[in-house]
N, C-alpha and C positions, 0 to 999 in steps of 0.2 A: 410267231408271236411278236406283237409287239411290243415297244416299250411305254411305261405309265408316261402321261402326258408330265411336263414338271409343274404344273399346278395341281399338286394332291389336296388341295380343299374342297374344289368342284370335281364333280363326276361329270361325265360328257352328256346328261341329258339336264344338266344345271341344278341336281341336289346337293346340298351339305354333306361332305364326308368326312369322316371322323379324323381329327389327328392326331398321332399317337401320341400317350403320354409324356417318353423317353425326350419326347420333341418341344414341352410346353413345359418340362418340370424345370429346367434351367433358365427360362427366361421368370417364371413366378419367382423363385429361386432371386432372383436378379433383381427381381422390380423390389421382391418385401425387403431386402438388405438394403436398396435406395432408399426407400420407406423409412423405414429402421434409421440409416443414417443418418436423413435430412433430419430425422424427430430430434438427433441425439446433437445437433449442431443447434438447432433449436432453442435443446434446453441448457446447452454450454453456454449460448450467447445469454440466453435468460438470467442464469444463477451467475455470470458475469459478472451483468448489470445490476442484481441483488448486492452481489460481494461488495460491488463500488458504491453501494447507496448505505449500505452497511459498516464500510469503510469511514464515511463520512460521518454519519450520527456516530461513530465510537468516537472519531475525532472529537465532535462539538460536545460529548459526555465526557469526557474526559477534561476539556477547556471549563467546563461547569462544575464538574467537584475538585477541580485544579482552586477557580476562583471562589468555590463555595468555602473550601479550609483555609484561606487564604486571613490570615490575620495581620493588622496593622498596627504597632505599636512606638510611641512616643515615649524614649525613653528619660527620666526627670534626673535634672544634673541634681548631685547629695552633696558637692563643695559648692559653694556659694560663687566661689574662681572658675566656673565654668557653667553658670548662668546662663550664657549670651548662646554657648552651643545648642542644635539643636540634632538630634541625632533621633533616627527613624528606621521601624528594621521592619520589613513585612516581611513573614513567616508560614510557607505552606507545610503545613503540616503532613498530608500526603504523602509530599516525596521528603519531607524532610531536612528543607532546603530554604537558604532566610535569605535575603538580601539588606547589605546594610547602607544607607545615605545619610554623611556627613554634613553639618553645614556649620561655620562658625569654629569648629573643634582648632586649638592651637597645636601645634607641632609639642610632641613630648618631650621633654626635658633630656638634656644628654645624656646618655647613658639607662635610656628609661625607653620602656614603648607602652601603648595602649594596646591592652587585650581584651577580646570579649568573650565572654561565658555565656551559655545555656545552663537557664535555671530549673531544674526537670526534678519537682518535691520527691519521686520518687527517686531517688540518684543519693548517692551518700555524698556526694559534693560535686560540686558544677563543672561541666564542660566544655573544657575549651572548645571555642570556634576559631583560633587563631587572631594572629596579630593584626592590628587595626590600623591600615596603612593606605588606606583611602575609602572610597565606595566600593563597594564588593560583593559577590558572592559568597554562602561560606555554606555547608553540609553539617549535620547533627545527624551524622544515623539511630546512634543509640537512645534518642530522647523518646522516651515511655506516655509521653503527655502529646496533646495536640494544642497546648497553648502553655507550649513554657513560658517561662519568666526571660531574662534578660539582664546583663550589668557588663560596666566596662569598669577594668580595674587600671592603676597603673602599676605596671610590673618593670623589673629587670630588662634591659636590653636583652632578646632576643625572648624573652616571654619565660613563661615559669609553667608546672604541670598542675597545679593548684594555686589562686589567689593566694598571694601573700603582699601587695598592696593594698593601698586606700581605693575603696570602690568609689569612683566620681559619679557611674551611670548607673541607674538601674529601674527594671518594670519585674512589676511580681510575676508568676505564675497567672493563669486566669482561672476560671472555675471550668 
């Protein structure tokens, strides 16, 4: 006998002959998991590029209700001796977080510092934001309102836990 020629797909008078399963099930096998793969890099690269477009509009929504709460308030000097100051505090409410610019303000008296308070109706008495020693940032976590009030008073060197100075600044609450 002889042996099968090694082209088992042709038969010697040129017809198709069958090949066995065992022999095509691991390349199918082979090719749907490539298949499969490429879809799956596909759709990683896809929802990627979603994440990062997604990323971005929460940034710019975020930058919009940052500056939609964003209140700007002119505080009115209440001593007549500090007219000429002008003092200015924008207030996002959001995070909770005010920023204060000075202009004109004198240096406080020896022995004395300027304090400023958050005026929050609901609060049994006003909250310090600390001492007033230039332009600053300053935090209000606890404020219940999204447009407190405002006042600077002047206190004791090193500040006090409650007003007990002459308020020189102050802006009400808003509605």
């Amino acid at each position: 006998m002889e042996p099968a020629p090694h082209s088992a797909d042709v038969a010697s008078d040129g017809a198709a002959k069958f090949i066995p399963l065992h022999r095509v099930v691991p390349y199918a096998i082979a090719a749907c998991l490539m298949v499969i793969g490429i879809s799956q890099a596909l759709q990683i690269v896809a929802l990627q590029k979603q994440l990062a477009t997604t990323s971005m509009e929460n940034g710019r929504l975020r930058q919009t209700v940052a500056l939609m709460s964003l209140r700007v308030a002119m505080l009115e000097a209440k001593d007549p001796a500090f007219a000429a100051a002008k003092i200015t505090i924008a207030w996002d409410s959001y995070q909770h977080r005010g920023m204060l610019a000075l202009q004109d303000l004198s240096a406080a008296p020896t022995g004395h510092d300027y304090q400023l308070w958050v005026l929050d109706p609901n609060a049994l008495s006003p909250v310090s934001a600390g001492l007033i020693t230039g332009a600053r940032s300053f935090d209000a976590p606890l404020i219940s309102t999204d447009n407190p009030g405002f006042a600077i008073s002047l206190e004791p060197a090193g500040g006090s836990p409650a007003p007990t100075g002459p308020i020189l600044f102050a802006v009400a609450p808003g509605p």
